[in-house]
N, C-alpha and C positions, 0 to 999 in steps of 0.2 A: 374216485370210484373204487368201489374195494372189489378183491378180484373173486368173491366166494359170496355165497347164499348160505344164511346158518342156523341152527337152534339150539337150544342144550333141552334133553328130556328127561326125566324120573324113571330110567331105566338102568340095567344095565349093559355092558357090551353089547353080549350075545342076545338080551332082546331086543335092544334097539340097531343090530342088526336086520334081527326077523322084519320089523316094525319097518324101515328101512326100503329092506327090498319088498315089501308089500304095497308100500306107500310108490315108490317108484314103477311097480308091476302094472299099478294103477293108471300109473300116467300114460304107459307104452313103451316101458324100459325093463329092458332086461339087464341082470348083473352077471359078465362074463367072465371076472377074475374076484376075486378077496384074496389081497396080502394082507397078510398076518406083519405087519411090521414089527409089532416085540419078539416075534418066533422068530423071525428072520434077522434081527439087530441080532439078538443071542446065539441063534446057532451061528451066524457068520463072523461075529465080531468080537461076541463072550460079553457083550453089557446089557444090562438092563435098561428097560422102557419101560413105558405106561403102556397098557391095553391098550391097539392105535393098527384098525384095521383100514385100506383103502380099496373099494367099491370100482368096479372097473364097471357102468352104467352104460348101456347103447338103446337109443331106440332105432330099430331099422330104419324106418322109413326116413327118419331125418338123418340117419347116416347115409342111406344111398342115395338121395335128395343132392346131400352135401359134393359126396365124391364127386358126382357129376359135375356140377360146379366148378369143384376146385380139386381134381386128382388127389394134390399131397396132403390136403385136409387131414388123412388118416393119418396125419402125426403130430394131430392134436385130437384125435379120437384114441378109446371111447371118454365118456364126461367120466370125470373120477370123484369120488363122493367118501370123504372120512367120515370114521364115527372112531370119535375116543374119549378114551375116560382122564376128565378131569375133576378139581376141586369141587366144582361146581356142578357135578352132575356129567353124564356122557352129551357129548356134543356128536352135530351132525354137520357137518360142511359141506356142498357141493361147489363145483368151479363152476363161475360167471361165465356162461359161453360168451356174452357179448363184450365183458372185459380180454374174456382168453382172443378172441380171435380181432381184436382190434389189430393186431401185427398183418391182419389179411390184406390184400389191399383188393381185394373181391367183394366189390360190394353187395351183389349177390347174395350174398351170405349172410347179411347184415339180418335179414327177416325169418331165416331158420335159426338164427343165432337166437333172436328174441321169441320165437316159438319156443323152443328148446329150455330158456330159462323160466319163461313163466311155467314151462311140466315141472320142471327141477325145484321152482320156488314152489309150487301147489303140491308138489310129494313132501317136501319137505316143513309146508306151512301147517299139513293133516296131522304131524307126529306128535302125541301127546306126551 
């Protein structure tokens, strides 16, 4: 099982950003963080990368669903979503919630998990 949901789109970065969190907005997720990972490799460490942002994704309702559940859940929140530019076009990645929290042993979890990824795979299946 691979642990990510993915596409490559005919954009670049900063649209398939926009594209991104619109597509995500859709589904019931909001974007709380963007690291800028080539700003941040450069000014911390002086090297260069590829254009390579990650998307800090929550949607409430299956975040507070979850905690209830399972307390320390939130240190595998929120769902984290790349978009970067490769050879081949900018790519868009999000994390398999049902791969990620196979380490759970809450089975409980098991059906927000699968909620969760079909939003993740349907924002990300819309992106042209």
């Amino acid at each position: 099982m691979t642990y990510f949901i993915e596409k490559t789109v005919d954009a670049g970065l900063d649209e398939a950003v926009e594209r991104v969190t619109a597509a995500l907005k859709e589904e019931g997720f909001g974007v709380l963080t963007d690291i800028d990972v080539r700003a941040t490799l450069k000014n911390k460490l002086g090297v260069d990368f590829r254009p390579y942002r990650i998307l800090g994704a929550c949607n409430p309702g299956y975040a507070h669903t979850a905690l209830q559940l399972e307390p320390m859940i939130g240190t595998m929140l929120p769902c984290n979503v790349i978009v970067q530019e490769t050879d081949g076009g900018t790519m868009v990645a999000a994390i398999d919630p049902i791969a990620s929290m196979q380490a759970v042993t809450n089975p409980e979890l098991g059906k927000i998990a699968g909620e969760v990824r079909a939003r993740l795979a349907q924002a990300i299946a819309r992106l042209a």
